[in-house]
C-alpha positions in Angstrom: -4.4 -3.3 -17.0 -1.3 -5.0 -16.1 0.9 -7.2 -19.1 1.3 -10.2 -17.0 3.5 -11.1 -19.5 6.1 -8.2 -17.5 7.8 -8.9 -14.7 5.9 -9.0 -11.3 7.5 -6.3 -8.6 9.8 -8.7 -6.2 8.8 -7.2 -3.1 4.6 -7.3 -3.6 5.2 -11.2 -5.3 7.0 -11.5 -1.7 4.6 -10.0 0.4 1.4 -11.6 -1.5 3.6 -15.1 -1.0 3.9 -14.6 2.5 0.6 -13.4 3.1 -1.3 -16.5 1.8 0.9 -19.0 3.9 0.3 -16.6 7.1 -3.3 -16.8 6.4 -3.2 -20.7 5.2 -1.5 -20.9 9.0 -4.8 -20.1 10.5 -7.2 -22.2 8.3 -7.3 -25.3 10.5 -8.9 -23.1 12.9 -11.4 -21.6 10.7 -12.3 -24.6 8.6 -13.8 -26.1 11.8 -16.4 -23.1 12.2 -17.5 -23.8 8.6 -19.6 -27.0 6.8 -17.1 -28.6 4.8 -15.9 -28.0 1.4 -14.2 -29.4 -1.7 -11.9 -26.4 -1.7 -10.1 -24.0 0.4 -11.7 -20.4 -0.2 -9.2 -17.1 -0.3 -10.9 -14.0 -0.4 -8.4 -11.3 -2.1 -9.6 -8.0 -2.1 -7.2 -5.9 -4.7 -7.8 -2.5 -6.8 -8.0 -3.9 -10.9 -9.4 -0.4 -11.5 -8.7 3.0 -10.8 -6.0 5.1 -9.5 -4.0 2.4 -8.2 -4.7 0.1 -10.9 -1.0 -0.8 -11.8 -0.6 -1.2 -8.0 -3.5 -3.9 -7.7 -2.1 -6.3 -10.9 1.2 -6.2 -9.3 -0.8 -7.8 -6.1 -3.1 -9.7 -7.9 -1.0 -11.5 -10.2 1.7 -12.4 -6.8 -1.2 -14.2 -5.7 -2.3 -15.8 -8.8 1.2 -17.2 -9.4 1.3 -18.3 -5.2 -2.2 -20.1 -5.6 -1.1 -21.5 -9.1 2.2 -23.0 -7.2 0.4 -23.9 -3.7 -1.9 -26.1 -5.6 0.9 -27.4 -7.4 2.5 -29.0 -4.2 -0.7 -30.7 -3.3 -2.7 -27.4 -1.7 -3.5 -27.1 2.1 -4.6 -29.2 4.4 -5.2 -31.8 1.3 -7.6 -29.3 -0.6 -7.1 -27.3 -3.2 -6.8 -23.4 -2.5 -9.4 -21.4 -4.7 -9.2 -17.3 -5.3 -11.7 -15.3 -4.7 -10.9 -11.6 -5.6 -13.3 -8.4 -5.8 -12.0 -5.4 -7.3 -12.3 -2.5 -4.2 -11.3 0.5 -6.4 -8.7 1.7 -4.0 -12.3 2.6 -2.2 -13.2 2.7 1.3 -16.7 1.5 0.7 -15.9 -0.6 -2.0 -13.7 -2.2 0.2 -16.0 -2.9 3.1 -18.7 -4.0 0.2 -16.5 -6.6 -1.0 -15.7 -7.9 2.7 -19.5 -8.4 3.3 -19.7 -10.4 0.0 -16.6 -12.3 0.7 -17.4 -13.5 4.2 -21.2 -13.6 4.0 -22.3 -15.0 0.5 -18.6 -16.7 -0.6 -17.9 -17.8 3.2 -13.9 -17.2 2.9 -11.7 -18.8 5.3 -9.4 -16.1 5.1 -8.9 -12.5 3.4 -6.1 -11.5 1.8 -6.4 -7.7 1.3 -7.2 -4.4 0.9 -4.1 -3.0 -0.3 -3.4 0.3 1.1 -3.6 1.7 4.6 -7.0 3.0 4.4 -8.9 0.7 2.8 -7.4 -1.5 5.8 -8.2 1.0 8.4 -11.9 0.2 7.7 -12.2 -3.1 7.2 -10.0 -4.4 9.8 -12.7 -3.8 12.7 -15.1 -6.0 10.4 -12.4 -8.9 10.8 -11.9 -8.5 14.1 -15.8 -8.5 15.4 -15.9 -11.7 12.6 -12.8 -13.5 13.8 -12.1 -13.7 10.4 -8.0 -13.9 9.5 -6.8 -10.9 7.4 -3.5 -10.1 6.3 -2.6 -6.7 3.9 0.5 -7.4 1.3 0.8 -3.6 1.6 -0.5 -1.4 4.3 1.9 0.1 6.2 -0.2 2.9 8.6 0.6 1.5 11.8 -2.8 1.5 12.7 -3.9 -1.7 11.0 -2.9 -4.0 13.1 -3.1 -2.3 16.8 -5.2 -4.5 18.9 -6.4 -6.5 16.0 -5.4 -10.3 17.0 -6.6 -11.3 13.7 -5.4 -8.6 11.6 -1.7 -8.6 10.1 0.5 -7.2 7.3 3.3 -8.2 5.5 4.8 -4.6 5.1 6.8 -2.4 7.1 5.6 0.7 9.1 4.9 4.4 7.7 7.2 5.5 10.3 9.9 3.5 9.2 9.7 4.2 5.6 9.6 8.0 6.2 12.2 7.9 9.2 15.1 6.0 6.7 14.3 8.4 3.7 14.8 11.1 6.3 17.8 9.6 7.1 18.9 8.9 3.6 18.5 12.4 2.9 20.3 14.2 5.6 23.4 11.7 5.9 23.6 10.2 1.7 22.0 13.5 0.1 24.1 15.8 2.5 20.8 17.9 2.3 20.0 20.5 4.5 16.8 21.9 3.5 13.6 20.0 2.5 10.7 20.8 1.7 7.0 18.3 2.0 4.3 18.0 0.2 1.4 15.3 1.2 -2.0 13.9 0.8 -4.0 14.8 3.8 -6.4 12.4 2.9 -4.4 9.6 3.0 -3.3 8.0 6.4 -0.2 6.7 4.5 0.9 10.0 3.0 0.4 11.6 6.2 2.2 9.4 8.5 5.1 9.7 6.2 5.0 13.8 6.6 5.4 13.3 9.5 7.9 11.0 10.8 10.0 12.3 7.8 9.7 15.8 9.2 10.5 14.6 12.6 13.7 12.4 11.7 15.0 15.0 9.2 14.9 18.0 11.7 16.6 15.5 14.0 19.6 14.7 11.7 19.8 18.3 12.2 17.8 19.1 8.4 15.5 22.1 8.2 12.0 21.7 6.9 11.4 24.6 4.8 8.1 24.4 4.0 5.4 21.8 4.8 2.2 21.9 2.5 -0.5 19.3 2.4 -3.2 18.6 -0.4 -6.1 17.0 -1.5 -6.9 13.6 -3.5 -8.9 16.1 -6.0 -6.1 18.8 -6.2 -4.5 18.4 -10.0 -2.9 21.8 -10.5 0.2 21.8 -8.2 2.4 24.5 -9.9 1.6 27.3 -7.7 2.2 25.3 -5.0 5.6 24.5 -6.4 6.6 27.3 -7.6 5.8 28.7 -4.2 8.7 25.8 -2.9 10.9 26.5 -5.7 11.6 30.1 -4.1 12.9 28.6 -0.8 15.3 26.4 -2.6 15.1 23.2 -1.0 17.6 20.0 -1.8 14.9 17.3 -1.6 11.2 17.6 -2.1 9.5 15.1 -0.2 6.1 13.6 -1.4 4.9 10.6 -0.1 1.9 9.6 -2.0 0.9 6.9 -5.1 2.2 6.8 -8.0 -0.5 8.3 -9.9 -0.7 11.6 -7.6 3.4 11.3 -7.7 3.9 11.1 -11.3 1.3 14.1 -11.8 3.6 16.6 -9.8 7.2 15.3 -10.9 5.9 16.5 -14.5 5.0 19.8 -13.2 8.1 20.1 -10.8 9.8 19.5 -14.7 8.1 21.5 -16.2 8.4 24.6 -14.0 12.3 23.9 -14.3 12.3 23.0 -10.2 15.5 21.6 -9.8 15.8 19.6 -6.8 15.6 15.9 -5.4 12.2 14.2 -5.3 12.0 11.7 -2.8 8.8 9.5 -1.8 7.9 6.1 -0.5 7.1 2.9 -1.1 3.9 4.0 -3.2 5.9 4.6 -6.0 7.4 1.4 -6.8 5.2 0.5 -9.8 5.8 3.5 -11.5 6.6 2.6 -15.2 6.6 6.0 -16.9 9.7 8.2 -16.6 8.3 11.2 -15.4 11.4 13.1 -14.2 
């Protein structure tokens, strides 16, 4: 688990911060469908175990630290905010499992969560046919949101991330050649393939190979050593950290030298794997 006695990532304290005051913003609706109570009830729905385990206590502990200092300043609406957070597993059904508990047994006035773009992906219809306010600190599959009035997120779009790395690539890198490998199990690591394919052909890069895997996959040096032969100057690979961190060590260890580039599902990484 997370030391919270480390430093908590700026941008998910940030995005956890603004998530609970978007989601405070609609209590004064949703308090009047309820019987009252003594406190305010969050639901957070966060992965404390698993692959993205580092990834959840960054999330969970930016909205510990914004409940601990709402309260401070006298809570919302006069009440005291309480936390309610189920541990999802980075998965899909553990996700919608904890929404059901959240909104039928601990009657949450809001719902702070899931944490990456699929979990989101399913439970954001569930919201929606509950009218039940939802905001994600960090799904970025553009998706999420689309004609969900009471679905939001704090983070920017999978297009965007993989559009600017594109772009960062071509005119900072000076590269010409790139190669991609991504998750085609994962909406976020797909999306990214994509638009960073589509933006770094644009800039007028060359793609020159483009290889997708599974969640299960572990062995990625025949793969890479495939890639290595084509000689690209970045290696694109827009998935978690964990996944991430597995083939950096084997793009070291098959002496691949080039420029691995990824996206925002990286950011906790606290092991030098390069």
């Amino acid at each position: 688990m997370i030391n919270r006695k480390k430093p908590i990532s700026p941008l998910r304290f940030v995005s956890t911060l603004l998530s609970i005051i978007l989601v405070g913003s609609s209590l004064t609706y949703a308090q009047t469908a309820q019987a009252p109570s003594e406190t305010i009830k969050l639901g957070l729905i966060v992965s404390e175990t698993g692959p993205l385990e580092i990834y959840g206590g960054m999330v969970r502990d930016g909205a510990d630290l914004a409940i601990d200092e709402i309260n401070a300043s006298g809570g919302i609406l006069g009440k005291k905010v309480e936390l309610i957070t189920c541990n999802d597993q980075g998965s899909v059904k553990e996700s919608i499992k904890a929404f059901n508990k959240l909104t039928d047994k601990d009657q949450v006035t809001g719902i702070i969560g899931p944490m990456i773009s699929s979990t989101s992906l399913a439970v954001a219809p569930l919201a929606e046919k509950k009218k039940m306010p939802m905001i994600s600190p960090t799904a970025t599959h553009p998706d999420v949101t689309k004609d969900y009035p009471y679905v939001f997120r704090a983070g920017y779009l999978d297009k965007d991330q993989g559009t600017v790395m594109a772009q960062f690539a071509a005119n900072n890198l000076k590269a010409k050649t790139a190669a991609i490998l991504y998750n085609k199990e994962d909406d976020f690591s797909a999306v990214l393939a994509v638009a960073f394919k589509l933006a770094f052909e644009k800039a007028g890069g060359k793609v020159v190979h483009y290889e997708s895997y599974t969640s299960e996959k572990k062995d990625f040096k025949k793969s890479l050593n495939t890639i290595k032969t084509k000689k690209p100057a970045v290696l694109f690979n827009p998935d978690y950290y964990g996944k991430s961190g597995e083939i950096a060590t084997q793009v070291k260890a098959i002496n691949f030298k080039t420029i691995m580039l990824g996206g925002d599902g990286w950011d906790p990484i606290e092991k030098d794997f390069a």
